[in-house]
N, CA and C atoms of all chains as a GROMACS GRO file, in nm:
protein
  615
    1UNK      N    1   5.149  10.009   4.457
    1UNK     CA    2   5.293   9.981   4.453
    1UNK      C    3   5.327   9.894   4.333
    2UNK      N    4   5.482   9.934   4.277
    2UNK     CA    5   5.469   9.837   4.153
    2UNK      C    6   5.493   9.695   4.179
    3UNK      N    7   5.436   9.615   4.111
    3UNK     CA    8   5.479   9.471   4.143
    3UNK      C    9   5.578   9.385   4.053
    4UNK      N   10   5.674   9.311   4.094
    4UNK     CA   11   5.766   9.262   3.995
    4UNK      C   12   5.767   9.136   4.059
    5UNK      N   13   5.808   9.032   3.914
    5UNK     CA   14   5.796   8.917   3.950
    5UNK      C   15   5.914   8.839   3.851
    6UNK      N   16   5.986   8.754   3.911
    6UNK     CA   17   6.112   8.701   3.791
    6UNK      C   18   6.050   8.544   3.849
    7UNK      N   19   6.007   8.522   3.698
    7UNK     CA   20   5.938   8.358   3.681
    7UNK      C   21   6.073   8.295   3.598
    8UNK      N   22   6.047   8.185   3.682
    8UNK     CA   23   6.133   8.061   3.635
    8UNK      C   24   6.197   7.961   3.715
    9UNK      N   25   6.235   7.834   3.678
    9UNK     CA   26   6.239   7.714   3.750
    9UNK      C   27   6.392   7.726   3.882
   10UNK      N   28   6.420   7.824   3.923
   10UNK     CA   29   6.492   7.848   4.011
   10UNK      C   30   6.674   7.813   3.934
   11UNK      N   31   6.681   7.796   3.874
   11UNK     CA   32   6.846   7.803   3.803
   11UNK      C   33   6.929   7.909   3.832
   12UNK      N   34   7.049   7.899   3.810
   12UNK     CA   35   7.108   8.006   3.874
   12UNK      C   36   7.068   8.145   3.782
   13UNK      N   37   7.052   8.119   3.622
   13UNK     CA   38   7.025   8.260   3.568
   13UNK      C   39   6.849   8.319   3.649
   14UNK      N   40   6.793   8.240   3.665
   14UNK     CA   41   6.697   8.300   3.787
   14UNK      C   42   6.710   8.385   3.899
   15UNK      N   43   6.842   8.292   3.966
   15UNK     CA   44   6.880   8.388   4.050
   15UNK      C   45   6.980   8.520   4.026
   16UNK      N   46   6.991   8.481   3.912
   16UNK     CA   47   7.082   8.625   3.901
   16UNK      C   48   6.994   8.743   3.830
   17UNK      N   49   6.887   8.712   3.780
   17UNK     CA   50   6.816   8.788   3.734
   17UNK      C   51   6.712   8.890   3.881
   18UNK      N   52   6.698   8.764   3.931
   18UNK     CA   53   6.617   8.839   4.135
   18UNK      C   54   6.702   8.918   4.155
   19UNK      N   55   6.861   8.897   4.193
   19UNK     CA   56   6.925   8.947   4.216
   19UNK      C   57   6.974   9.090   4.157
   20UNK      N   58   6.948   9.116   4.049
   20UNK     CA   59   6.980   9.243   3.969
   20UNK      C   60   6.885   9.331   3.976
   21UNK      N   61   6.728   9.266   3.998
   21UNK     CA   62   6.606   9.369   4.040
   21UNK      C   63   6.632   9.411   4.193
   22UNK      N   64   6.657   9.344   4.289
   22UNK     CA   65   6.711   9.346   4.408
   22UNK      C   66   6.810   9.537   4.418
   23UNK      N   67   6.917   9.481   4.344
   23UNK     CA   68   7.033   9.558   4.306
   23UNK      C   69   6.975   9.707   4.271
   24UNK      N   70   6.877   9.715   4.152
   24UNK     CA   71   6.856   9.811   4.070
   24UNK      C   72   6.736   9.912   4.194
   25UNK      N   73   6.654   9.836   4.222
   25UNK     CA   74   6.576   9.874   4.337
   25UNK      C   75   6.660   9.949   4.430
   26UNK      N   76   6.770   9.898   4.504
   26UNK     CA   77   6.834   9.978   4.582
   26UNK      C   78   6.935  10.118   4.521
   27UNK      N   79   6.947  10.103   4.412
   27UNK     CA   80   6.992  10.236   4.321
   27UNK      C   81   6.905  10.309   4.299
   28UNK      N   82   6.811  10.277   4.276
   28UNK     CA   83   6.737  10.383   4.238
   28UNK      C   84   6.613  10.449   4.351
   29UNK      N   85   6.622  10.389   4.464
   29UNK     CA   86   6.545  10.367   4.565
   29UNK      C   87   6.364  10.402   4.572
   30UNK      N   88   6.337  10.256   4.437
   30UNK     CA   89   6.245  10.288   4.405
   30UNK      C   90   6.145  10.176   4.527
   31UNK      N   91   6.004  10.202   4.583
   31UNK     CA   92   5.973  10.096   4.618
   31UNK      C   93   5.885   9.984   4.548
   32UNK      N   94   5.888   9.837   4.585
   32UNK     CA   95   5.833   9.772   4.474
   32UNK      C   96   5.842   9.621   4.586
   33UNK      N   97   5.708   9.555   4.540
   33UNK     CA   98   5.703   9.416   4.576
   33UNK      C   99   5.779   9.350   4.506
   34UNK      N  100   5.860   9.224   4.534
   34UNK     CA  101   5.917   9.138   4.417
   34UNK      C  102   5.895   8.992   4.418
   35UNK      N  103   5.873   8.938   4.361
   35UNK     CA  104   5.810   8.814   4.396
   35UNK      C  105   5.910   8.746   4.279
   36UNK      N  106   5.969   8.543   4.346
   36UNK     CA  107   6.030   8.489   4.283
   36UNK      C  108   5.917   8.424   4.262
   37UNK      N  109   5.846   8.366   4.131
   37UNK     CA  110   5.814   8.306   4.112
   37UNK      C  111   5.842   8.130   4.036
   38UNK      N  112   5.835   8.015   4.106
   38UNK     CA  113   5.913   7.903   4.018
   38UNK      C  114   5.766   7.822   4.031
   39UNK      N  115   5.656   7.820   4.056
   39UNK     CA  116   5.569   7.745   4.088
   39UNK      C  117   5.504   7.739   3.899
   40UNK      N  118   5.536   7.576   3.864
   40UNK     CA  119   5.481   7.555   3.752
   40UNK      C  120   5.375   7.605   3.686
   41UNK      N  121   5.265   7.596   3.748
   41UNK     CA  122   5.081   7.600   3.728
   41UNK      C  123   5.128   7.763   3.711
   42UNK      N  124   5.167   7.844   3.805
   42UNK     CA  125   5.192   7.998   3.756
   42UNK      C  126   5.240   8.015   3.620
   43UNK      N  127   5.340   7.985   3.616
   43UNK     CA  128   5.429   8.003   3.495
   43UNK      C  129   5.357   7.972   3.372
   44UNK      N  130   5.246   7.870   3.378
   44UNK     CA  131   5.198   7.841   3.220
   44UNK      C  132   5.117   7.916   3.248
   45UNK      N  133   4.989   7.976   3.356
   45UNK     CA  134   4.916   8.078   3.347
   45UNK      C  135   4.973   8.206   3.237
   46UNK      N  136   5.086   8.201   3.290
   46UNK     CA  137   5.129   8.362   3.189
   46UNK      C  138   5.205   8.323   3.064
   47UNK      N  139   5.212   8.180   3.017
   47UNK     CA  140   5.236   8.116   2.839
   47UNK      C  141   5.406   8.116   2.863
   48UNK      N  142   5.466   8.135   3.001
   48UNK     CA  143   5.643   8.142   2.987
   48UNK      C  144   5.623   8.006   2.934
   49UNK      N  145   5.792   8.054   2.836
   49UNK     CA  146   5.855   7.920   2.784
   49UNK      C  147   6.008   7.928   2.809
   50UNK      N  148   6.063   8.000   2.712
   50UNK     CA  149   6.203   8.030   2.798
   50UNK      C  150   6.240   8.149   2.903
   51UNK      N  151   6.327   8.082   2.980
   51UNK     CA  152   6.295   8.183   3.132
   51UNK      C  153   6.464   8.204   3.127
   52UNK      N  154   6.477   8.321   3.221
   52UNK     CA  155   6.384   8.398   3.330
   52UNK      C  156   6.334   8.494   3.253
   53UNK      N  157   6.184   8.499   3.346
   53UNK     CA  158   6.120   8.625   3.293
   53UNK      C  159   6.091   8.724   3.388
   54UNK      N  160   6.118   8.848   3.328
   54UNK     CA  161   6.100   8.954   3.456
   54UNK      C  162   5.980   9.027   3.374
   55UNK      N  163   5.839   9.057   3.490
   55UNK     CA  164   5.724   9.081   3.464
   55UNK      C  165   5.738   9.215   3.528
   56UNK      N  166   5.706   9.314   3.507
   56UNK     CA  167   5.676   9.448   3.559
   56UNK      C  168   5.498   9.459   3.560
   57UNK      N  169   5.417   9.470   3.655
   57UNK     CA  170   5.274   9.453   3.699
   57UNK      C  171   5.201   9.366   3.562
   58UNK      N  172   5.270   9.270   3.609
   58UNK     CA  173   5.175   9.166   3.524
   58UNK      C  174   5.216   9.215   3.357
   59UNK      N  175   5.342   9.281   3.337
   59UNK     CA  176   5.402   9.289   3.213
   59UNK      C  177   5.488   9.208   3.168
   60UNK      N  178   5.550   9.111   3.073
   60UNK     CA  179   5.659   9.078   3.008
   60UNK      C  180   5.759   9.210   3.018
   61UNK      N  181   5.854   9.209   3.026
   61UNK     CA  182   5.999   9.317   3.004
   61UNK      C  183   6.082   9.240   2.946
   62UNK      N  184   6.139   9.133   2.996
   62UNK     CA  185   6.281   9.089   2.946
   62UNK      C  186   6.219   8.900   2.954
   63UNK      N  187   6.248   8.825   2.859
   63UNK     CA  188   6.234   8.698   2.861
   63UNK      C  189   6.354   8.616   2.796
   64UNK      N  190   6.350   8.484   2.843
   64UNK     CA  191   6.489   8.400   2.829
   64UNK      C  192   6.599   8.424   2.825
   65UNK      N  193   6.650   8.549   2.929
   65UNK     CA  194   6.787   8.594   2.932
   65UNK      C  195   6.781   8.678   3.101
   66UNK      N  196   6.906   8.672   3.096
   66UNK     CA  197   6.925   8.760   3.243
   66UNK      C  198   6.902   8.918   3.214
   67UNK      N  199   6.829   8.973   3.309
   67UNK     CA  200   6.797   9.125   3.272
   67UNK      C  201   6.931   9.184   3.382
   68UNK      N  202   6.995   9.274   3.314
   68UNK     CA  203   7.061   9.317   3.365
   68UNK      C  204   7.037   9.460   3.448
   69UNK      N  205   7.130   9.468   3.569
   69UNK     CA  206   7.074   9.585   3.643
   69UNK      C  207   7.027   9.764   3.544
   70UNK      N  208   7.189   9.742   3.473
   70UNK     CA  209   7.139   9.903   3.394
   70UNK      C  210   6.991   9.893   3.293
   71UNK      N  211   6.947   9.782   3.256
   71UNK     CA  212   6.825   9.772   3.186
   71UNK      C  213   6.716   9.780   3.266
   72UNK      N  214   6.686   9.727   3.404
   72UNK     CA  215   6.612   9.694   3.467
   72UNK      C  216   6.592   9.864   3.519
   73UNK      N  217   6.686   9.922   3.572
   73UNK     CA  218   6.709  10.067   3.606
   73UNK      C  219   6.620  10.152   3.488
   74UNK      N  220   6.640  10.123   3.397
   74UNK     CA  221   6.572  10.214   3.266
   74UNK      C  222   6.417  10.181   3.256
   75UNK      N  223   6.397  10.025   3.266
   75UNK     CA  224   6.266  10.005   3.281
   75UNK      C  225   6.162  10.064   3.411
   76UNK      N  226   6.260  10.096   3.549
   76UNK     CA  227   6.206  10.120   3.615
   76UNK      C  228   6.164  10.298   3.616
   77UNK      N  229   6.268  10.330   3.519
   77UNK     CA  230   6.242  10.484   3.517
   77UNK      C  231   6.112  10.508   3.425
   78UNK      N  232   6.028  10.419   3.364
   78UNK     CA  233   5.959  10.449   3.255
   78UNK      C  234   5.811  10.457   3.292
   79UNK      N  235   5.859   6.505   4.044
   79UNK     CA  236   5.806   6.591   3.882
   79UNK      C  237   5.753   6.713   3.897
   80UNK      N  238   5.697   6.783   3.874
   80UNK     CA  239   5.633   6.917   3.864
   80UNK      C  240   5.496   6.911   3.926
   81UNK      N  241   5.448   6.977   3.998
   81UNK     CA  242   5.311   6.997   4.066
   81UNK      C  243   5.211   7.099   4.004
   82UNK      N  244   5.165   7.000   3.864
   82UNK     CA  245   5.067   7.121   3.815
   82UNK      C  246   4.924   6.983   3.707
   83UNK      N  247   4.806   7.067   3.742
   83UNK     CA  248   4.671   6.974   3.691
   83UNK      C  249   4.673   7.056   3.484
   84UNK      N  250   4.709   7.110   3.445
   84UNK     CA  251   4.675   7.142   3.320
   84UNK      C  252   4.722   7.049   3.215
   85UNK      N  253   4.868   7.018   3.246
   85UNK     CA  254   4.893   6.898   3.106
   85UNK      C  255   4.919   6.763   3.125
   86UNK      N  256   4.846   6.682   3.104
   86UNK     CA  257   4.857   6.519   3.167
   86UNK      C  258   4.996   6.507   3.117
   87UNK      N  259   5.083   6.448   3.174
   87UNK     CA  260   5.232   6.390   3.189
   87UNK      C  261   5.225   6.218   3.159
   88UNK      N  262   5.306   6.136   3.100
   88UNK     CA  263   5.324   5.999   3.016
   88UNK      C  264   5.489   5.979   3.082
   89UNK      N  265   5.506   5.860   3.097
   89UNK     CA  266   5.676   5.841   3.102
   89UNK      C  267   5.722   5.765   2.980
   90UNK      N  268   5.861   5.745   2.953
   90UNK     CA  269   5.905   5.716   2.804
   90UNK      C  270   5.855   5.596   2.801
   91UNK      N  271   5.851   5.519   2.907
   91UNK     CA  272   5.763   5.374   2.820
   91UNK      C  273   5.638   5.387   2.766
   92UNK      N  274   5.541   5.493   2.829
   92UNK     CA  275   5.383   5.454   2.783
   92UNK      C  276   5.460   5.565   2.657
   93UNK      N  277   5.543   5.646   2.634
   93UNK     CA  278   5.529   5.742   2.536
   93UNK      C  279   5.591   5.633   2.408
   94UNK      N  280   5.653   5.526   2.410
   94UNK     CA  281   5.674   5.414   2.281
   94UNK      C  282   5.547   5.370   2.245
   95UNK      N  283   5.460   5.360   2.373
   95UNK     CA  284   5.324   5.317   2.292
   95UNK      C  285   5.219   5.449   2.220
   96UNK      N  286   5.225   5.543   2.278
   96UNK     CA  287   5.187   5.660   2.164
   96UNK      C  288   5.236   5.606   2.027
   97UNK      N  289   5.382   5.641   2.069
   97UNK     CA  290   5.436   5.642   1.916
   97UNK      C  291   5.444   5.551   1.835
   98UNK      N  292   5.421   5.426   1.901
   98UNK     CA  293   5.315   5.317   1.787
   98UNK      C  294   5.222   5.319   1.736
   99UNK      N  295   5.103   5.421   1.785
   99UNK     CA  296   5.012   5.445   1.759
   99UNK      C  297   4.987   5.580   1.741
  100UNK      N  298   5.103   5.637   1.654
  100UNK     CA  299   5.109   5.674   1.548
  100UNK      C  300   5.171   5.867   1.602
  101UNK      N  301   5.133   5.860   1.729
  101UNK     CA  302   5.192   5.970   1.802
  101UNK      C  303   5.331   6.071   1.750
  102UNK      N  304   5.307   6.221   1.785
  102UNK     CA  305   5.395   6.285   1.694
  102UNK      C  306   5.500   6.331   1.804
  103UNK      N  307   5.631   6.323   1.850
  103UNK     CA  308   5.712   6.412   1.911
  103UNK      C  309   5.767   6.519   1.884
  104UNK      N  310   5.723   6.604   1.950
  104UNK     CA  311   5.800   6.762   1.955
  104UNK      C  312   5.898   6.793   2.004
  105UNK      N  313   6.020   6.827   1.990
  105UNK     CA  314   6.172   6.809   2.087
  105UNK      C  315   6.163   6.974   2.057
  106UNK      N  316   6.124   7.002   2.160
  106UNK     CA  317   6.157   7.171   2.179
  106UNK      C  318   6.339   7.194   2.253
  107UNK      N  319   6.416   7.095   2.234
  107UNK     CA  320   6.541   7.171   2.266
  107UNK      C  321   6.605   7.207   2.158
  108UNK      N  322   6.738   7.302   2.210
  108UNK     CA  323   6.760   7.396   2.102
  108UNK      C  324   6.885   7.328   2.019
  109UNK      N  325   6.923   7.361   1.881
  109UNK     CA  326   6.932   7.310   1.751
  109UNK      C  327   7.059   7.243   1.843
  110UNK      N  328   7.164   7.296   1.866
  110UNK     CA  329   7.274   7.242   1.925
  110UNK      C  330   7.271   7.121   1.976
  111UNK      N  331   7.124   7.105   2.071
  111UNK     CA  332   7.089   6.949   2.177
  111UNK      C  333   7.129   6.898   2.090
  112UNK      N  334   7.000   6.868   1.996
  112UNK     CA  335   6.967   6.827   1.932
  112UNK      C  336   7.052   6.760   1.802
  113UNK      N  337   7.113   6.874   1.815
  113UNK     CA  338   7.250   6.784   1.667
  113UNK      C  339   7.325   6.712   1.794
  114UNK      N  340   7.369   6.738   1.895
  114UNK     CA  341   7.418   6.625   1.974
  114UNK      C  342   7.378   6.481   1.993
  115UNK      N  343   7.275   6.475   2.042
  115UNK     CA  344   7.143   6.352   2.032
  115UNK      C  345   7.055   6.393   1.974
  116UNK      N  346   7.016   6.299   1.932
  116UNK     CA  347   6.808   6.332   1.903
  116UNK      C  348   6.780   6.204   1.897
  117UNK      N  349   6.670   6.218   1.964
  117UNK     CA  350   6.570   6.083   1.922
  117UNK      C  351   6.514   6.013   1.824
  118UNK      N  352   6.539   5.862   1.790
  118UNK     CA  353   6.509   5.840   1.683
  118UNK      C  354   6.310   5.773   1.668
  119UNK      N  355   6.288   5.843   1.609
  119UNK     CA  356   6.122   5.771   1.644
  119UNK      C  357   6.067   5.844   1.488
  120UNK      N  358   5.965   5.769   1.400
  120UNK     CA  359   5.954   5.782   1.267
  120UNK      C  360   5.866   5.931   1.309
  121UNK      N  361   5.765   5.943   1.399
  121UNK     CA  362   5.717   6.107   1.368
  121UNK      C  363   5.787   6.243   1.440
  122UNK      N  364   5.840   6.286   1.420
  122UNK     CA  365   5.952   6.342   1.497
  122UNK      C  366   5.956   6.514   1.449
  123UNK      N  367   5.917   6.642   1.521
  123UNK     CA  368   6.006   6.753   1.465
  123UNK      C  369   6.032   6.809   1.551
  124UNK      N  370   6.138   6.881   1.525
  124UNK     CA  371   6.215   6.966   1.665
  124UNK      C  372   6.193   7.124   1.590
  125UNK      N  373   6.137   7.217   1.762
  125UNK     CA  374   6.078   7.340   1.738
  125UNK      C  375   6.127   7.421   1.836
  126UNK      N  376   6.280   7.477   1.847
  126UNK     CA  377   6.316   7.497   1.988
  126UNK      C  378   6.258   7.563   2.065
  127UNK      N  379   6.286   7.606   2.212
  127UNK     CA  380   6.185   7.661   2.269
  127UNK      C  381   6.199   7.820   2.227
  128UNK      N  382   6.325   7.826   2.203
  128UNK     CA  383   6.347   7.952   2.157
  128UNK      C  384   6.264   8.049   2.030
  129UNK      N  385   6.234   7.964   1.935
  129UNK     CA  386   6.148   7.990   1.820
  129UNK      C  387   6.034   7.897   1.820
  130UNK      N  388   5.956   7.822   1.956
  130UNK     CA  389   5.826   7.795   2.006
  130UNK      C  390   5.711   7.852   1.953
  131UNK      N  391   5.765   7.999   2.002
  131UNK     CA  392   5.588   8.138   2.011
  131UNK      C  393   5.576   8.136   1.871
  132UNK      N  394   5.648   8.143   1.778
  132UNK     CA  395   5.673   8.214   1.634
  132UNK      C  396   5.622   8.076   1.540
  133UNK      N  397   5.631   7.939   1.620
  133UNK     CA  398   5.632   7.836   1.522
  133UNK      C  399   5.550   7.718   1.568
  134UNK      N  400   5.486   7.729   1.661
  134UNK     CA  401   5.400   7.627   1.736
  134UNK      C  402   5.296   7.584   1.654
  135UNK      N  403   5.219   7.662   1.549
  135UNK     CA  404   5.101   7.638   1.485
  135UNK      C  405   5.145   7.534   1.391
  136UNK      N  406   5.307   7.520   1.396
  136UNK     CA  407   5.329   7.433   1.262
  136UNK      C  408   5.284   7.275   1.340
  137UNK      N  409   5.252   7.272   1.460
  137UNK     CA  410   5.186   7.165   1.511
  137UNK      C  411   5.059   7.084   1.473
  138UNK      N  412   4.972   7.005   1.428
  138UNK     CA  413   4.870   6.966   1.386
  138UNK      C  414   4.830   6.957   1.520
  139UNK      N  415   4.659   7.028   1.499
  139UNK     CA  416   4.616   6.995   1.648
  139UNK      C  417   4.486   6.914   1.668
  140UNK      N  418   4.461   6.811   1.534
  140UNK     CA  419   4.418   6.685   1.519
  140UNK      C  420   4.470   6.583   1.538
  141UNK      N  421   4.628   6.557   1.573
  141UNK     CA  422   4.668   6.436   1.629
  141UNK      C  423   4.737   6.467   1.771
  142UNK      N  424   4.771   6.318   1.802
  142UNK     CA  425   4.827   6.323   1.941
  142UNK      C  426   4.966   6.393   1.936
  143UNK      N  427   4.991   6.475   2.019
  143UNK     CA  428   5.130   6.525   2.043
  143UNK      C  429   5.186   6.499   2.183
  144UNK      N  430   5.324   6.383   2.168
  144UNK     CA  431   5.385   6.434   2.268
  144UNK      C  432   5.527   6.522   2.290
  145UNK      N  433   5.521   6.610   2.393
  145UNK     CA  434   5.620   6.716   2.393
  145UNK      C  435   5.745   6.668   2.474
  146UNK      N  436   5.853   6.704   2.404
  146UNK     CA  437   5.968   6.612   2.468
  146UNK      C  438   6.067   6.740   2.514
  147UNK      N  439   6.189   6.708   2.593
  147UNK     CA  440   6.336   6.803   2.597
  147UNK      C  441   6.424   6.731   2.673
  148UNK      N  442   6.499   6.776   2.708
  148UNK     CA  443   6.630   6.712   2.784
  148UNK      C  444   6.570   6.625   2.894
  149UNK      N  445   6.520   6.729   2.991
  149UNK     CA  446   6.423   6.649   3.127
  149UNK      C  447   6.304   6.622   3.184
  150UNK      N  448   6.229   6.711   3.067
  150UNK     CA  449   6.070   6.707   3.099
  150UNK      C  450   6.045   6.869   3.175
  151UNK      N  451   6.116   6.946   3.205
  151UNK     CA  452   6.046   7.065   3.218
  151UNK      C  453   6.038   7.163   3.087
  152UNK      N  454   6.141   7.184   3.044
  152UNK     CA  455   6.090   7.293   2.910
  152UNK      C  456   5.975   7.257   2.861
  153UNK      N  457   5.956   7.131   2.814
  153UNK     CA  458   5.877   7.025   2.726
  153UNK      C  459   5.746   7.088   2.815
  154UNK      N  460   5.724   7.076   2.954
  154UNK     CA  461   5.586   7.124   3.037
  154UNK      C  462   5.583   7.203   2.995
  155UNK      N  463   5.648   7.291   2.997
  155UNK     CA  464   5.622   7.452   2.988
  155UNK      C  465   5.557   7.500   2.832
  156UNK      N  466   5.593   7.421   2.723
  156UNK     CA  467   5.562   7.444   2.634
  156UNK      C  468   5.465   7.333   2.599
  157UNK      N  469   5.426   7.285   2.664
  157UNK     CA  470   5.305   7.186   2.619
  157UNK      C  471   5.187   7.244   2.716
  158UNK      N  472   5.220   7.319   2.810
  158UNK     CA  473   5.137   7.437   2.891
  158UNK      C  474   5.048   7.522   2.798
  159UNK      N  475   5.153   7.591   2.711
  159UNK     CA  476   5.145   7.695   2.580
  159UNK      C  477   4.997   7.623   2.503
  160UNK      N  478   5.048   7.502   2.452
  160UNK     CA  479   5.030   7.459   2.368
  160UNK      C  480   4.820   7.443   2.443
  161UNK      N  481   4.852   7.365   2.592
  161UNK     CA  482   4.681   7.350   2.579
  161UNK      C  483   4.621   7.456   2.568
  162UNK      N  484   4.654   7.627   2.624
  162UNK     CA  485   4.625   7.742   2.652
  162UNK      C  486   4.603   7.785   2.487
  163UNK      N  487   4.627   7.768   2.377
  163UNK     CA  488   4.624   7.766   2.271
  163UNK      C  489   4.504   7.689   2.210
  164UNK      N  490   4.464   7.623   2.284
  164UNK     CA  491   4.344   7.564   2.232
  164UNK      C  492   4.358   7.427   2.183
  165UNK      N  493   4.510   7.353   2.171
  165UNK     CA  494   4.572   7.219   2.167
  165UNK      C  495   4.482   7.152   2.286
  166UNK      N  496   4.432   6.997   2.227
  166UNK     CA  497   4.372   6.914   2.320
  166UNK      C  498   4.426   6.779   2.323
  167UNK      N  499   4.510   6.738   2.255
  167UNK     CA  500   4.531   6.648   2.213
  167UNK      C  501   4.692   6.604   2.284
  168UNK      N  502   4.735   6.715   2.322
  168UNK     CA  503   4.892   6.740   2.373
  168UNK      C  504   4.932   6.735   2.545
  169UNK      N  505   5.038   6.592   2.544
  169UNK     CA  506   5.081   6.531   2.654
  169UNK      C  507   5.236   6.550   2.680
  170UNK      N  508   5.269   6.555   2.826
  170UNK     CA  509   5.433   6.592   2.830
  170UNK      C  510   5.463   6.458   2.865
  171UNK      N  511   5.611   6.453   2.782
  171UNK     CA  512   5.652   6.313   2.875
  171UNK      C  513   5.767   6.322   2.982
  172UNK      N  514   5.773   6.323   3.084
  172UNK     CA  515   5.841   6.322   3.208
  172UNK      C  516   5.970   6.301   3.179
  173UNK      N  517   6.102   6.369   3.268
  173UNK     CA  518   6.213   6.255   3.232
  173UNK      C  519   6.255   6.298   3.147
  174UNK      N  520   6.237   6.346   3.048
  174UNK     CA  521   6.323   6.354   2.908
  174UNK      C  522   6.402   6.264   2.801
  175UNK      N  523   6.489   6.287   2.790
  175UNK     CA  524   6.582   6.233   2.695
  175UNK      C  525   6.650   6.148   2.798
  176UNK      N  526   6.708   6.221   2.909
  176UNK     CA  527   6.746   6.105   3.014
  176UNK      C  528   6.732   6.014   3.009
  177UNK      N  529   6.605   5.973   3.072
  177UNK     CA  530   6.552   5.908   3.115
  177UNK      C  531   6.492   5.778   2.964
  178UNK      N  532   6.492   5.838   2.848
  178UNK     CA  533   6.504   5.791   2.709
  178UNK      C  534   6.629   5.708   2.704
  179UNK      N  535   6.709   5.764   2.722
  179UNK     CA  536   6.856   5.684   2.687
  179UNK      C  537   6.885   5.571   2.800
  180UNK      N  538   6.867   5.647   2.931
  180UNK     CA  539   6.867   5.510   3.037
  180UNK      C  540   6.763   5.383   3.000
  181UNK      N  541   6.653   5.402   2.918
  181UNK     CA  542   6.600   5.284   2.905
  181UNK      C  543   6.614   5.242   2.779
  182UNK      N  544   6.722   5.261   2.716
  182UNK     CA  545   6.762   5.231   2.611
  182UNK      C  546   6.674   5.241   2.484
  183UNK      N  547   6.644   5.354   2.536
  183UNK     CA  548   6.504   5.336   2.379
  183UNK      C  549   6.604   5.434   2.276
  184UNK      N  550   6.542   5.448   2.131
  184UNK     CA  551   6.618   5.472   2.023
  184UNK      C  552   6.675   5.608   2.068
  185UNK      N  553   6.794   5.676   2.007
  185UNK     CA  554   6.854   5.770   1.979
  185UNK      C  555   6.932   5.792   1.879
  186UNK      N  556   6.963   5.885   1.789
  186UNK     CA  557   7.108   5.916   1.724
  186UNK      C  558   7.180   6.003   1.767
  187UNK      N  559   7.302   5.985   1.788
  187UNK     CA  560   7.393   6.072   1.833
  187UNK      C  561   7.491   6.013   1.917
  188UNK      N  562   7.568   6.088   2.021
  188UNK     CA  563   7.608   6.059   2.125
  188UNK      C  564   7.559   6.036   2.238
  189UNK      N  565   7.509   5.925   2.278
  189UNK     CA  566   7.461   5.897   2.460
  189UNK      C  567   7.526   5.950   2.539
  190UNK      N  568   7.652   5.956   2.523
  190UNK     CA  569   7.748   5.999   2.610
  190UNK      C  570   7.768   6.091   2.699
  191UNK      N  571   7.674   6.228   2.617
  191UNK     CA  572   7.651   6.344   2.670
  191UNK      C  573   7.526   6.356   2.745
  192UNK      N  574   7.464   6.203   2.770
  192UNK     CA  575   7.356   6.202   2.849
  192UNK      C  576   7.388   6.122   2.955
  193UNK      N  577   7.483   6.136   3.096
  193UNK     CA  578   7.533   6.151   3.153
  193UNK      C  579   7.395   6.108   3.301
  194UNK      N  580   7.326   6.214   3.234
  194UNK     CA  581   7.201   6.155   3.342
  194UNK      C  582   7.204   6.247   3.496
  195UNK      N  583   7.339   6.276   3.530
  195UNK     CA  584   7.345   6.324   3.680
  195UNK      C  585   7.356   6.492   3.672
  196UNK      N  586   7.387   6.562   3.586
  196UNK     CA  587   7.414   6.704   3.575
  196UNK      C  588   7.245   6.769   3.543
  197UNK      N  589   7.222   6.870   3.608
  197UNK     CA  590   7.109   6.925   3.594
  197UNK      C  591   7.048   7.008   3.463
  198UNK      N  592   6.942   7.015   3.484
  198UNK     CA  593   6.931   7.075   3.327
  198UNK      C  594   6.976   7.215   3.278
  199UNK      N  595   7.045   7.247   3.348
  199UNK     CA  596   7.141   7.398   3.339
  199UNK      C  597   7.271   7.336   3.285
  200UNK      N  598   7.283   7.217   3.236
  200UNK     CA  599   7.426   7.170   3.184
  200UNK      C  600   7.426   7.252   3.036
  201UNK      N  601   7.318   7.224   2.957
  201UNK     CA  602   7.321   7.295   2.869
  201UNK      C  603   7.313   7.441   2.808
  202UNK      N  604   7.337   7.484   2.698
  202UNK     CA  605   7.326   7.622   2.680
  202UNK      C  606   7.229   7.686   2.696
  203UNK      N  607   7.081   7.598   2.669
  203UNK     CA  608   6.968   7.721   2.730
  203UNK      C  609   6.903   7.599   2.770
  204UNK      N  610   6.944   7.615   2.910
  204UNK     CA  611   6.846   7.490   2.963
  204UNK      C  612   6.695   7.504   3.027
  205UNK      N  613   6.680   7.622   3.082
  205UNK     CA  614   6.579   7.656   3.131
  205UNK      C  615   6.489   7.754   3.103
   0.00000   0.00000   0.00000
């Protein structure tokens, strides 16, 4: 199953970024784990600096900006 | 503070004694903070976090570095980078600039906008 993960210190562009994978998931009715990640020690494991970051199986996709649903939709088609 | 064993953490008082002894600060916030306040301390460069990945090596990683920002998390996060990089020498200091200005240690700029109570999402790329 694919795994997705939006790292970062819980701010609201965090949450709006969960929220748009959330969103895009139910459009496209793809299935997928999603994990919020804000736990520090994680976050430097994978070198984040500016957040949010949305990881597709342990991938970078989108960093220091909100990923928006129609992008997230395209990434998921790929 | 943050719950993590990889980058030893300093608060702004022990970080005046670094920087007597000769210690370099890194202000990874972005150019805007920064022309607002900045810290005044003789070794000083600002590397935002934004252009971090692209410019970090301009770091010497024979002296002490401490990593600074508004509150002490960007500053972790990129002083994270920095040990994972093979940096040994590189400490975060807690607190930030805040916590700088409440104890009245040097600055230029406006204090004003260090307010102290608004979270670090006050700014344009705070997190």
């Amino acid at each position: 199953m694919l795994q997705i993960k939006v790292l970062g210190p819980g701010c609201p562009k965090c949450k709006t970024t969960y929220n748009n994978v959330l969103e895009a998931l139910k459009q496209t009715n793809v299935e997928a784990n999603v994990e919020k990640v804000e736990d520090i020690e994680e976050m430097m494991k994978y070198n984040i600096l500016t957040t949010p970051v949305l990881m597709m199986n342990d991938q970078i996709k989108v960093k220091g900006r909100i990923a928006q649903v129609s992008e997230i939709i395209e990434l998921l088609k790929k | 503070m943050e719950n993590q064993s990889l980058v030893k953490e300093i608060c702004p008082t022990t970080t005046q004694e670094w920087i007597k002894n000769g210690a370099l600060l890194v202000d990874i916030r972005e150019k805007d903070e920064v022309e607002q306040l900045a810290y005044d301390v003789p070794l000083l460069i600002n590397i935002p976090l934004s252009e971090f990945e692209d410019r970090y090596t301009e770091i010497p990683k024979d002296k002490e570095v401490v990593m600074v920002c508004k509150s002490g998390a960007r500053s972790l996060r990129a002083a994270g980078f920095l040990v994972n990089h093979g940096y040994k020498h590189v400490v975060n200091m807690q607190h930030g600039i805040t916590r700088w200005v409440q104890k009245g240690f040097p600055t230029k700029g406006d204090v004003s906008t260090e307010t102290g109570n608004d979270s670090c999402c006050a700014s344009s790329a705070c997190c």
